[in-house]
C-alpha positions in Angstrom: -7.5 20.9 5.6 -4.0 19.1 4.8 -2.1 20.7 3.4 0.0 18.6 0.5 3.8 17.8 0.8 6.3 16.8 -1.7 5.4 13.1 -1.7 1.8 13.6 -2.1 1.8 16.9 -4.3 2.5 15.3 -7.8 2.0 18.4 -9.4 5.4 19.8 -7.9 8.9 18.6 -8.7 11.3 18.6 -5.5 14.6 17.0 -6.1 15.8 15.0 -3.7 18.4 12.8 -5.5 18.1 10.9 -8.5 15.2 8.8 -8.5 12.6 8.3 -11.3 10.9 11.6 -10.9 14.1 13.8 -11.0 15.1 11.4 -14.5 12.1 12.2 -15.9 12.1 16.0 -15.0 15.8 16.2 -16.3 14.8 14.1 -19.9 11.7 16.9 -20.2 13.6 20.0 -19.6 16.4 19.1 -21.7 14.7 17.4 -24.5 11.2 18.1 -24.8 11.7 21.8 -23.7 15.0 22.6 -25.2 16.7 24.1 -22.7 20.3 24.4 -21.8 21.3 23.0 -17.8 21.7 26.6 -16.9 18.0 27.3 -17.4 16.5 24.6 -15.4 19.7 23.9 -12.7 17.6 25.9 -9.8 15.2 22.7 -9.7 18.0 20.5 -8.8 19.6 21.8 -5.8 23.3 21.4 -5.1 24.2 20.3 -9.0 26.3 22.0 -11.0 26.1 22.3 -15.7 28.8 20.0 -14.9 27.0 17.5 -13.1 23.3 17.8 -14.5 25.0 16.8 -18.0 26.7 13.8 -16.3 23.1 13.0 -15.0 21.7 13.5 -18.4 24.6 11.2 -20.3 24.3 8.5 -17.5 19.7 8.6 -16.8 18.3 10.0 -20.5 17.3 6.6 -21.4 15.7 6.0 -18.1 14.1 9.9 -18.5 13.0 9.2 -21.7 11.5 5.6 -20.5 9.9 7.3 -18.0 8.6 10.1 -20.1 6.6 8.4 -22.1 5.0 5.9 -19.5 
């Protein structure tokens, strides 16, 4: 048996920077979900609120493009 790792597990987000996935996962939690950064900042290791609203300012378009395919 193999066993899955991030790249080939699609059903679990591991951030490893800001690439499309970690947009998308950052547009769902904030908009779709409604949730403040506090709430969802253990998924993005080493970001601060600070930061993760600076993503969010600078990717939502690209989250939200993403979001909806």
């Amino acid at each position: 048996m193999v066993k899955d790792t991030p790249s080939t597990n699609k059903s679990q987000f591991i951030f490893t920077g800001w690439n499309d996935d970690a947009k998308r996962q950052l547009f769902m939690w904030k908009v779709k979900r409604k949730k403040g950064y506090a709430f969802f900042l253990h998924l993005f290791p080493g970001e601060t609120v600070e930061s993760l609203h600076e993503a969010f300012q600078q990717y939502r378009d690209d989250g939200e493009r993403l979001y909806n395919g």
